[in-house]
C-alpha positions as a Python dict, from the first residue, in 0.01 Angstrom:
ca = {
    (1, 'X'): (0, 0, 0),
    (2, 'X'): (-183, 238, 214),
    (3, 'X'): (-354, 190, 505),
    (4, 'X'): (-629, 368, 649),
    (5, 'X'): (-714, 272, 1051),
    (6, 'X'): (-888, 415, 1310),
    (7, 'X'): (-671, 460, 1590),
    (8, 'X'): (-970, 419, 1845),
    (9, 'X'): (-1147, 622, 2106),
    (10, 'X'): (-760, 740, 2289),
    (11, 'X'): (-683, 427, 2536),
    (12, 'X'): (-418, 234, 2335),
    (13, 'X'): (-578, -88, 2371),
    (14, 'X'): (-910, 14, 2202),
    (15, 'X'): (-755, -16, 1883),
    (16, 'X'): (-837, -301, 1696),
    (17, 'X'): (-633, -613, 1696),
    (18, 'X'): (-609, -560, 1291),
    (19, 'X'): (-522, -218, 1378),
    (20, 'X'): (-206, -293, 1630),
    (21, 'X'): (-96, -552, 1369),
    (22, 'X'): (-66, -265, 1057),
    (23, 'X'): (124, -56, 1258),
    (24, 'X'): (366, -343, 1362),
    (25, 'X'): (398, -354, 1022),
    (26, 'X'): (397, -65, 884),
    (27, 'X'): (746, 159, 731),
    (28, 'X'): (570, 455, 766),
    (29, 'X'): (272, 600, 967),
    (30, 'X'): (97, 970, 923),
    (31, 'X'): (-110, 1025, 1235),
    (32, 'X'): (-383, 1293, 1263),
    (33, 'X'): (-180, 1481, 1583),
    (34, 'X'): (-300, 1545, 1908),
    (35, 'X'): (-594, 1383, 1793),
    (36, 'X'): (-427, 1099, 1813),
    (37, 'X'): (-277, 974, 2159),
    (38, 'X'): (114, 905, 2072),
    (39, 'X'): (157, 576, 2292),
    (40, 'X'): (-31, 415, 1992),
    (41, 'X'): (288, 464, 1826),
    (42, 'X'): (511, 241, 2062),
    (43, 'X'): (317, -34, 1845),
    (44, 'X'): (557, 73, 1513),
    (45, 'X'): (844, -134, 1445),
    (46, 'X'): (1209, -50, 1468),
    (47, 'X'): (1306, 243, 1206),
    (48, 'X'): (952, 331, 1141),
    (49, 'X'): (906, 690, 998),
    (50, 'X'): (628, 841, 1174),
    (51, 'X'): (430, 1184, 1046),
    (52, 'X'): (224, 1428, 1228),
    (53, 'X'): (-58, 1524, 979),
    (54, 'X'): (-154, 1824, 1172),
    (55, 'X'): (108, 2028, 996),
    (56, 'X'): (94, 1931, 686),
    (57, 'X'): (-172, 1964, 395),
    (58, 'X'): (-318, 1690, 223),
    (59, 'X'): (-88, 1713, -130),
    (60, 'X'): (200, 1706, 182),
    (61, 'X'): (37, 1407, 331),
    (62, 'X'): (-1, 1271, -50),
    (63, 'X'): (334, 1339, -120),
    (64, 'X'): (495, 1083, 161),
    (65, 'X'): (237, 834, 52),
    (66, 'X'): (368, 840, -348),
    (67, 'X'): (736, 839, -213),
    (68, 'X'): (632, 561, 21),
    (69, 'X'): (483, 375, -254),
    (70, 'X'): (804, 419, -521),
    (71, 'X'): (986, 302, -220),
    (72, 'X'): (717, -22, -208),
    (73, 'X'): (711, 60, 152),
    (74, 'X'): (405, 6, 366),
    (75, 'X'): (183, 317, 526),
    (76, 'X'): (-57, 316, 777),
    (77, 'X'): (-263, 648, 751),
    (78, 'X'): (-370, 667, 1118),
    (79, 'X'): (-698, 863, 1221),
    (80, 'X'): (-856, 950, 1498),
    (81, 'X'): (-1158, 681, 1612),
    (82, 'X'): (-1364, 551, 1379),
    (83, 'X'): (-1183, 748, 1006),
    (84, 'X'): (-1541, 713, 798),
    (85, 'X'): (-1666, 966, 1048),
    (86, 'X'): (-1491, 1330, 1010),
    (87, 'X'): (-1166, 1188, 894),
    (88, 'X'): (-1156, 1371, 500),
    (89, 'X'): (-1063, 989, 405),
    (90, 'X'): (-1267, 1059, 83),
    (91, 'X'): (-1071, 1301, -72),
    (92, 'X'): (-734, 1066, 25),
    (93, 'X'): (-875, 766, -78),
    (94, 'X'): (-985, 917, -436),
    (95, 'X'): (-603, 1098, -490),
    (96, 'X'): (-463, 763, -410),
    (97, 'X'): (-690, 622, -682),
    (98, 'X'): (-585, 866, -952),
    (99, 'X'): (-253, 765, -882),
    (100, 'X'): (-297, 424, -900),
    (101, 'X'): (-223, 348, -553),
    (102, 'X'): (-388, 49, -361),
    (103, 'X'): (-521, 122, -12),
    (104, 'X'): (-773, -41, 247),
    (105, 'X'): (-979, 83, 542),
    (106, 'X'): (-932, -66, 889),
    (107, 'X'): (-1216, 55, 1102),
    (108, 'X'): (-1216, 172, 1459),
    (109, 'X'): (-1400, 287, 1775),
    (110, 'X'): (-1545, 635, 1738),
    (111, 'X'): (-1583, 911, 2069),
    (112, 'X'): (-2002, 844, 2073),
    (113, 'X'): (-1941, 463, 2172),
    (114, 'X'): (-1644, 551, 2415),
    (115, 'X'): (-1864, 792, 2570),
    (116, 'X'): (-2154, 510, 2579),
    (117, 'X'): (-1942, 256, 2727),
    (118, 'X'): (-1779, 521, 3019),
    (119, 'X'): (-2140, 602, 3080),
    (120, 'X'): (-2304, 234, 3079),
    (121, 'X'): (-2583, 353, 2853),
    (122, 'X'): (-2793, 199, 2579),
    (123, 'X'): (-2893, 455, 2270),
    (124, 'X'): (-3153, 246, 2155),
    (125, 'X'): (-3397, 149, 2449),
    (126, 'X'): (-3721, 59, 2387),
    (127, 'X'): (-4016, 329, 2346),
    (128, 'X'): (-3752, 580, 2401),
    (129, 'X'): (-3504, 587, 2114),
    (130, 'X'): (-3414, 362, 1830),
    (131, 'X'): (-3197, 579, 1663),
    (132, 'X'): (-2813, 719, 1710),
    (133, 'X'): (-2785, 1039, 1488),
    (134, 'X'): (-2390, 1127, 1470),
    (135, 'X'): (-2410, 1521, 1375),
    (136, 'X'): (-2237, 1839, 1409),
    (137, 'X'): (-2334, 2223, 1371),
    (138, 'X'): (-2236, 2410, 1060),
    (139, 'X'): (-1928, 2610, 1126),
    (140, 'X'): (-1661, 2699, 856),
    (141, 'X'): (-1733, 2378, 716),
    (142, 'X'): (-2106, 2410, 623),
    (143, 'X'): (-2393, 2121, 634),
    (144, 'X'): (-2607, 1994, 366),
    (145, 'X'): (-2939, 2153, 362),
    (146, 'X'): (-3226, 1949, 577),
    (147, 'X'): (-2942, 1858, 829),
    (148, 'X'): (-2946, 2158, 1072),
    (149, 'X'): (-2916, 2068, 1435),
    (150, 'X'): (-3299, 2210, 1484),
    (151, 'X'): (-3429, 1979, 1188),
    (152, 'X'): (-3261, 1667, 1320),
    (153, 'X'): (-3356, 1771, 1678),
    (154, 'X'): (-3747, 1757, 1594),
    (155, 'X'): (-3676, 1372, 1593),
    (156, 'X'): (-3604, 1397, 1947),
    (157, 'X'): (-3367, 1076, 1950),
    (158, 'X'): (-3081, 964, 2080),
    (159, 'X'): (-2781, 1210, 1933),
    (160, 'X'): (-2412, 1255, 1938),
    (161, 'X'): (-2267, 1556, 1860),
    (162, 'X'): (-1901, 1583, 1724),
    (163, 'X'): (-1705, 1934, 1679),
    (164, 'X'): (-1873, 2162, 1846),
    (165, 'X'): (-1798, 2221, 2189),
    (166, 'X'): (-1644, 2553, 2162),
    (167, 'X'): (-2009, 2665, 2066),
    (168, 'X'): (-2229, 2493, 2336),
    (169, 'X'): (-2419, 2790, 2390),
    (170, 'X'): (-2523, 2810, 2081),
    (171, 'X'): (-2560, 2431, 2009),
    (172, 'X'): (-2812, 2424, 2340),
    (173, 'X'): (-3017, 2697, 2184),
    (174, 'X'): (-3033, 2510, 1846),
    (175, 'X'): (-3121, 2176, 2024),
    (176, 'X'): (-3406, 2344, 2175),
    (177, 'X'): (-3552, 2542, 1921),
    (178, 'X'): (-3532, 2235, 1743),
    (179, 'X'): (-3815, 2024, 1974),
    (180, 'X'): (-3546, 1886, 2282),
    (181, 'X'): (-3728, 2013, 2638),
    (182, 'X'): (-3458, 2218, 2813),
    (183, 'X'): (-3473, 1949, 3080),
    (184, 'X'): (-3361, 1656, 2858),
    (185, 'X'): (-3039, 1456, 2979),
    (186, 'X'): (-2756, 1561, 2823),
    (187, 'X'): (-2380, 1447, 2884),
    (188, 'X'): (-2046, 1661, 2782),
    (189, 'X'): (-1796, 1400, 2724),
    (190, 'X'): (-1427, 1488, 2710),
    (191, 'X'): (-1121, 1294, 2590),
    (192, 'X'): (-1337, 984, 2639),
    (193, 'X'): (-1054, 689, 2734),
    (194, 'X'): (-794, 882, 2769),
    (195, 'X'): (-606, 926, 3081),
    (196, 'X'): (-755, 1287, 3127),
    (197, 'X'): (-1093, 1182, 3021),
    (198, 'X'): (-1410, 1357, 3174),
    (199, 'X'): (-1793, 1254, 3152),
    (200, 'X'): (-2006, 1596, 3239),
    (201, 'X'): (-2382, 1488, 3297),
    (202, 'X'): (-2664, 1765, 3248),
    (203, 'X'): (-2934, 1877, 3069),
    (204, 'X'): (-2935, 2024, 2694),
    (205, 'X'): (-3022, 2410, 2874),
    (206, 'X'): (-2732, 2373, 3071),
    (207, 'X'): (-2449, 2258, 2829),
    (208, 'X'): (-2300, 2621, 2832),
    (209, 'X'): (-2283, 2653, 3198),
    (210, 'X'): (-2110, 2298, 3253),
    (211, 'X'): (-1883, 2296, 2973),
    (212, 'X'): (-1760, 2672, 3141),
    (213, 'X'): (-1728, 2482, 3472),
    (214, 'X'): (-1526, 2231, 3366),
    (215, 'X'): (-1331, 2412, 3157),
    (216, 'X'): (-1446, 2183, 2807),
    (217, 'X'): (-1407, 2409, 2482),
    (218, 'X'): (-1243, 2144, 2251),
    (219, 'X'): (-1215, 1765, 2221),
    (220, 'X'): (-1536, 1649, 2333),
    (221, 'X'): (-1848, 1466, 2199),
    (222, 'X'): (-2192, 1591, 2315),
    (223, 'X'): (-2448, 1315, 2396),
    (224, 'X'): (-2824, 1406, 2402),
    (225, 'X'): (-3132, 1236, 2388),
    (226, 'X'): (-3330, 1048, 2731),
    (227, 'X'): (-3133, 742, 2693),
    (228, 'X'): (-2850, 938, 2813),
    (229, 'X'): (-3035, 893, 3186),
    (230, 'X'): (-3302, 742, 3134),
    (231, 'X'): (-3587, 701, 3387),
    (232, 'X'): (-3834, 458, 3203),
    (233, 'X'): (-3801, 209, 2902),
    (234, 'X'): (-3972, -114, 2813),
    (235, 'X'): (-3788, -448, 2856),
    (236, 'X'): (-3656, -576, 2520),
    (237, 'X'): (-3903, -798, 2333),
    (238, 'X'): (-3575, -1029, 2204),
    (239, 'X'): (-3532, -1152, 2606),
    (240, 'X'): (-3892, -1181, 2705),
    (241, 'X'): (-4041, -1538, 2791),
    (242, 'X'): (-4333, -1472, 2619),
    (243, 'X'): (-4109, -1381, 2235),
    (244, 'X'): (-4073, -1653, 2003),
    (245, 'X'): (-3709, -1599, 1811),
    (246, 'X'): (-3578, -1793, 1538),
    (247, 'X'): (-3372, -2019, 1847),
    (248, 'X'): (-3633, -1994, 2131),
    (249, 'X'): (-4013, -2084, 2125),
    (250, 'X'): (-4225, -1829, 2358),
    (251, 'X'): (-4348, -1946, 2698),
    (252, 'X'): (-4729, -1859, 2786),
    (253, 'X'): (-4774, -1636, 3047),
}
């Protein structure tokens, strides 16, 4: 059996609890690398074999799970934060299926809600943004067409974007081209949970400048959007007096 869990945003106890428990039981874990932080490991059992991923190529990484699997030994494929977002699960998943190998999916927490939580921020407030887009720019790996950074820009909502620090010049050009006001909040968000972690707030025409300051090029989601510091928003309808709800009647004002 093969299983696939999100190791979490970096801190060690962000996993989840179903998480910790598959690698306490697990006889063999492949972890995506420095991705990964390695004190997630301490929760393996005694005489646990334990892979780095990062050097090896997925018919490698298939190749432990088949001998795994003759050996009717249990492996937890461990990704970085939440594995349905950039984690190339698909192509595992559908291998293993060929193969005739069972597997399951243990989800985690991905960078865009660590970086939410280390900032206190709300994506979706009220007559500012009701929707999270989790992007990234083109770059070897290209996007489909209608999901360019300055098409999903012209929405103007909240966004969070993943792989592309090393090219914050040209993702604050994009981002602007694409509708954002130079002037809209922006946060670089590095390592976020992890012991090393740093939260960069800006705007989107600056991104470049403080990512150079701070010495950011890799590792770090990019928030954008006014609910990253926000300076008006209306009160939520589902708290109001005046709201009727399923469990509340409304009060007249």
């Amino acid at each position: 059996m093969v299983y696939f869990v999100g190791a979490g945003t970096g801190a060690i106890d962000l996993i989840t609890v179903r998480g910790m428990r598959l690698l306490e039981q697990a006889d063999m874990v492949i972890y995506a690398g420095s991705l990964v932080n390695p004190a997630l490991l301490s929760y393996t059992g005694e005489g646990c074999e334990c892979h780095d991923s990062s050097r090896l190529t997925l018919e490698e990484v298939l190749a432990l799970m088949c001998r795994a699997q003759e050996e009717k030994k249990t492996v937890v494929r461990l990704h970085t934060g939440e594995p349905s977002l950039y984690g190339a699960v698909r192509e595992q998943m559908d291998a293993l299926k060929r193969r005739g190998i069972p597997y399951e999916s243990c989800p985690g927490v991905s960078a865009c809600f660590g970086a939410a939580a280390a900032l206190n921020i709300e994506y979706t407030l009220p007559e500012v943004s009701q929707s999270l887009i989790i992007t990234r720019m083109e770059g070897r790996t290209s996007v489909p067409p209608g999901e360019s950074i300055e098409s999903l820009a012209s929405h103007r909502a909240s966004m969070a974007v993943y792989l592309s620090a090393g090219r914050l010049g040209e993702l604050s050009r994009r981002l602007m081209a694409g509708g954002y006001p130079g002037q809209t909040p922006a946060a670089l968000c590095y390592k976020v949970t992890w012991p090393e972690e740093k939260i960069c707030l800006c705007t989107v025409e600056t991104l470049e400048e403080t990512g150079a300051q701070n010495g950011i090029a890799k590792t770090a989601v990019v928030l954008v959007g006014e609910a990253v510091a926000p300076f008006r928003y209306n009160r939520s309808r589902l708290y109001d007096p005046g709201f009727s709800t399923g469990f509340r009647p409304g009060k007249p004002k």
